[in-house]
N, C-alpha and C positions, 0 to 999 in steps of 0.2 A: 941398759939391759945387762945381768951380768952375764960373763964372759963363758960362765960351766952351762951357761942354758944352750948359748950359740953352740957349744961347742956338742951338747947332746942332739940337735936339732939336726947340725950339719958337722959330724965328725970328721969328714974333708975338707970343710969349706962347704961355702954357700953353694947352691945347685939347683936353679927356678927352674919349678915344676912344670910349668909352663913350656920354657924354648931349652931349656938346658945350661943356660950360660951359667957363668960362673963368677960374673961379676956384680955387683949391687951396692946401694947407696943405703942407708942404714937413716929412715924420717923419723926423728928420735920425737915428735911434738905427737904422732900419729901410731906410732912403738911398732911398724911394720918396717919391711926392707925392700926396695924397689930393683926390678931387673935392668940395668943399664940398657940391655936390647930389647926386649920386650914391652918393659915396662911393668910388670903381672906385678901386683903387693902381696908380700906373702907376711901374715902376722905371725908375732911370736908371743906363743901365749903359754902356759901350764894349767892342764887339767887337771881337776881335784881325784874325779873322779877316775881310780884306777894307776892314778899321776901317769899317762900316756902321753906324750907329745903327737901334734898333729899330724898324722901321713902314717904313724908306725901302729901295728898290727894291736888289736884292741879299743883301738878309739870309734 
């Protein structure tokens, strides 16, 4: 995945929506990111429509 998508998605670093932590494992075969404590998969994707990343105002 490249690195300007992480970095629009999560401009401080990763932050599961879920528990809050701040750590994660990056399932590159499945293109999601796993919460170390939780566990919660959060996908990284780009929408066409609008170009919105998921979570942010518009999608």
């Amino acid at each position: 995945m490249p690195a300007a998508f992480l970095e629009l998605r999560w401009p401080e670093g990763f932050r599961c929506p879920k528990c809050g932590n701040s750590t994660c494992c990056a399932i590159g075969s499945r293109k999601v990111f796993q919460c170390h404590r939780c566990h919660h998969q959060v996908q990284l994707h780009w929408q066409s429509k609008g170009n919105h990343l998921p979570g942010e105002p518009g999608t």
